[in-house]
C-alpha positions in Angstrom: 0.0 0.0 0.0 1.5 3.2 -0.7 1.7 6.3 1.8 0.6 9.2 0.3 3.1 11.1 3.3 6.1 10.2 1.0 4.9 12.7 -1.6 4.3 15.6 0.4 6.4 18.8 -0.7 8.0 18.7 3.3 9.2 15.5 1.9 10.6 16.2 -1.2 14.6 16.6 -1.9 16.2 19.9 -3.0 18.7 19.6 -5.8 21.8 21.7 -4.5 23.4 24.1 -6.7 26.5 22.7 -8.5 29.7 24.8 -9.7 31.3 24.8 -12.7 34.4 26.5 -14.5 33.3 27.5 -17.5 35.9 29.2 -18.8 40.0 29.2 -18.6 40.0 33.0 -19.4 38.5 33.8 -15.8 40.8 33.6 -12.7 40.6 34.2 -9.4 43.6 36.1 -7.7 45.2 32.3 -7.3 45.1 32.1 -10.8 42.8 29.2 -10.8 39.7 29.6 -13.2 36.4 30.9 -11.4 33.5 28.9 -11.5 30.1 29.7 -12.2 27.3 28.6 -10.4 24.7 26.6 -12.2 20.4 25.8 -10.8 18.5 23.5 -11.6 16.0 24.7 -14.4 12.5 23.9 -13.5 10.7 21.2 -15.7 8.2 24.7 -16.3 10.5 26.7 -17.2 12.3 24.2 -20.0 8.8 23.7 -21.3 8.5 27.6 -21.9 12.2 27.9 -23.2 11.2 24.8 -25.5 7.5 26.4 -26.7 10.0 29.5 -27.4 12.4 27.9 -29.7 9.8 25.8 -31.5 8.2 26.8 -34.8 5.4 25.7 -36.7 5.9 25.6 -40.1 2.9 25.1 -42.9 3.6 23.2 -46.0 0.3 24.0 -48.5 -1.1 20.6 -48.5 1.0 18.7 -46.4 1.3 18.2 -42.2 2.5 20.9 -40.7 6.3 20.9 -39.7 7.6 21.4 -36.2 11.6 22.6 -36.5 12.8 23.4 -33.1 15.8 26.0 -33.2 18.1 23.8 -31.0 21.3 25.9 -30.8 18.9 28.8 -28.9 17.1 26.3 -27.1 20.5 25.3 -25.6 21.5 28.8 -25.2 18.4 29.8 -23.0 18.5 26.2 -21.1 22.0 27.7 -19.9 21.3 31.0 -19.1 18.4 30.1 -17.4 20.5 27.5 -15.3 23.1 29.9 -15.1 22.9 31.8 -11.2 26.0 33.2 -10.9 27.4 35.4 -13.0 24.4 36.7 -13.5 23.7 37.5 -16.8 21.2 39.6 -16.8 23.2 42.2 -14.9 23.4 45.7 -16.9 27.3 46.1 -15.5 28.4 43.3 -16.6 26.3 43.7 -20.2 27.8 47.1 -20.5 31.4 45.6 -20.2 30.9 43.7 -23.0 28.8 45.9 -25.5 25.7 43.4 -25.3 22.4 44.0 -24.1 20.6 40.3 -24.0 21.7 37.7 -22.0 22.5 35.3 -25.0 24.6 37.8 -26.5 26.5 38.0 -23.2 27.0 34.7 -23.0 28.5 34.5 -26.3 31.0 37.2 -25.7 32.5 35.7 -22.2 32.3 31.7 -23.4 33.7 32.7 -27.0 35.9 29.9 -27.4 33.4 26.9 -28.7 35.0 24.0 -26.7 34.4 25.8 -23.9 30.8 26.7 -24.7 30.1 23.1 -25.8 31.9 22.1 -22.4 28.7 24.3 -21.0 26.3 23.3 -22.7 26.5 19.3 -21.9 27.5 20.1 -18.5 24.5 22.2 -17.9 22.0 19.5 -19.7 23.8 16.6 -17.4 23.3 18.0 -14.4 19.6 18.7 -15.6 18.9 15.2 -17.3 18.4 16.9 -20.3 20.8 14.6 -22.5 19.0 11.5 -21.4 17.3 8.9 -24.1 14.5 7.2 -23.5 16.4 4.1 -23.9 18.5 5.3 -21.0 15.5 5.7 -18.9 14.6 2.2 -19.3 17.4 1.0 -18.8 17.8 2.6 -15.6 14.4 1.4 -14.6 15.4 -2.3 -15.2 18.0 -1.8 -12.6 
């Protein structure tokens, strides 16, 4: 029989914040690169970063076509993860000439290992890059 009591928000676990250095070109006074501080994005929020990247595209007589712009999708999934820097901050926009966070984001990670570093590290740590298959397989165990 299960007990309802197990479900109860009071009950439920809080995923910790995890760090990450994101880039080699920012050091502390040590020299050692800084890390940024990454959340965990809320299953809401990816769904509206998702409906905002998605397109519906008509073709006449045929079904319509969804294309989902993937490289902003990922972009917002990190900024949106991202709590420290923060990247909305005006200062920090200003230094670099941008005014939206994507364009920010670009301009400090603008060396495309690193941003791809990013981008799966901020996915992992929100099961984003998980298959189905995976998910099985994990429930077999």
């Amino acid at each position: 029989m299960s007990n309802m009591k197990h479900f109860l928000k009071a009950n439920k676990k809080t995923k910790l914040n995890a760090f990450y250095a994101a880039s080699e070109n920012f050091l502390d006074d040590d020299g050692k690169p800084l890390h940024w501080e990454i959340k965990p994005l809320s299953a809401a929020d990816n769904e509206r970063i998702k409906e905002e990247c998605t397109a519906i595209i008509e073709n006449g007589f045929r079904k319509p076509q969804v294309k989902i712009d993937t490289k902003r999708l990922q972009a917002k999934q990190v900024i949106a993860s991202v709590a420290f820097p923060d990247l909305y901050n005006a200062e920090l926009q200003d230094s670099y000439g941008v005014k939206e966070p994507e364009e920010l984001l670009f301009a400090m990670i603008d060396n495309a290992g690193e941003y791809q570093s990013l981008v799966m590290f901020v996915l992992q740590y929100n099961k984003l890059n998980i298959t189905l298959d995976e998910k099985v397989e994990e429930a077999k165990n």
